[in-house]
N, C-alpha and C positions, 0 to 999 in steps of 0.2 A: 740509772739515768745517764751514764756514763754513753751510750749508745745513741741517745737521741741529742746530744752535745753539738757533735761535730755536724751534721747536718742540720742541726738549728745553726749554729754560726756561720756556717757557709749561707744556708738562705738569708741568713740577714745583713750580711756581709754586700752578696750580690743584689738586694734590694737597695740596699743606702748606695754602692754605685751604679744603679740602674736612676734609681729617682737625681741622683746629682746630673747624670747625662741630660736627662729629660729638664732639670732645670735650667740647664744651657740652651739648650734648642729650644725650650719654650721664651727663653729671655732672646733669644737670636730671631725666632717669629712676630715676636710682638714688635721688637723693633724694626722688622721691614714692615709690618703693617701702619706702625705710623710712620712710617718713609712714604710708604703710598698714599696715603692718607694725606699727609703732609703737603707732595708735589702737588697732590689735586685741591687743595682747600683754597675756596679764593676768600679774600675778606668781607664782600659780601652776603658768600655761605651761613656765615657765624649765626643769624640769626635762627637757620633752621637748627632742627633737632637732629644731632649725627648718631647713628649707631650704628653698631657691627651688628655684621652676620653671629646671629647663634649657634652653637656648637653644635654639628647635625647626629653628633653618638650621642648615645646614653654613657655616659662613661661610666656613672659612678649608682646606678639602677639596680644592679646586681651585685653587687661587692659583696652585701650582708649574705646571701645565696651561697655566694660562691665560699665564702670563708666559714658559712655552716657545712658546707658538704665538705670542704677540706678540712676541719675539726669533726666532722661526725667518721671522716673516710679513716681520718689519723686514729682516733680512739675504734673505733671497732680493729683496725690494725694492729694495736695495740693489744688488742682481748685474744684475737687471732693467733698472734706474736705468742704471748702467754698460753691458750693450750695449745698450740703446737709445740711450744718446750719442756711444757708439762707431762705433754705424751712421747714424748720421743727422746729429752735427753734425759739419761739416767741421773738421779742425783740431783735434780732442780729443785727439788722440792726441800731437803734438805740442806743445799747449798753445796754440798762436798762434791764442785766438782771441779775440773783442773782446768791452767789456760787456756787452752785450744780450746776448749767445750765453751769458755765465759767465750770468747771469740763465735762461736759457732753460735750460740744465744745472742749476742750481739748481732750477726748477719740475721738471724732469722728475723728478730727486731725492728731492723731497718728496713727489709725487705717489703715485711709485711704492712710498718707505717707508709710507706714511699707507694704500693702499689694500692693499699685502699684510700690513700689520700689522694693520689691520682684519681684513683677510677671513681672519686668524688667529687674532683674537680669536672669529669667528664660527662659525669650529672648533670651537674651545674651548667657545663657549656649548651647542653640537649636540653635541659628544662630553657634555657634563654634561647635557644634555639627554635624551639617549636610555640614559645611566647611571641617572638616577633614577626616568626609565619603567620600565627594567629592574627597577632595585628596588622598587620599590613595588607594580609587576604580579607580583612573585617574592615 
């Protein structure tokens, strides 16, 4: 499991400061929106009923989608990972094999999670893709 360590802690690493960014800029929008809001409200407004514009993405429609095809992409990578090392390094099976070779098992590892969890993510993107052609053309 040693293999799949270091790029689980970078991806979450870069998530907790992707989403800290996004909480600044979301706190820095919201306050010019009630700055705008603000210069225009006249006291006699108060009666009506104020609301904002609703948010025009789907933001959070496909998450479940996308985070099954990036767990279904990572495990078949996974299986891939495994007989690819089964068939080609000597000694996997028994264990008796040297550093280089645990390094060589490790890259095939990584590789094979990184590239079918992409190309499950890319799924994902082409299944939402052609979901919102459909609607939008419907």
């Amino acid at each position: 499991m040693d293999f799949i360590m270091v790029p689980a802690i970078i991806g979450i690493v870069t998530l907790g400061i992707y989403k800290l960014f996004e909480l600044f800029v979301r706190k820095k929008e919201r306050l010019n929106i009630i700055e705008k809001i603000g210069d225009k409200l006249n006291p006699s407004d108060l009666n009506l009923n104020l609301s904002l514009p609703a948010l025009s993405g789907n933001t959070g429609k496909f998450n479940t989608l996308k985070f099954a095809c990036l767990s279904l992409g990572a495990g078949i990578g996974l299986l891939i990972g495994y007989f690819i090392c089964l068939n080609t390094v000597p000694g996997f099976n028994t264990g008796d094999f040297f550093n280089n070779t645990y390094q060589t098992v490790s890259v095939i590892y990584g590789a094979s999670v990184l590239t079918f969890g992409g190309l499950g993510l890319l799924i994902a993107f082409l299944v939402e893709m052609k979901f919102s052609k459909r609607k939008s053309g419907a």
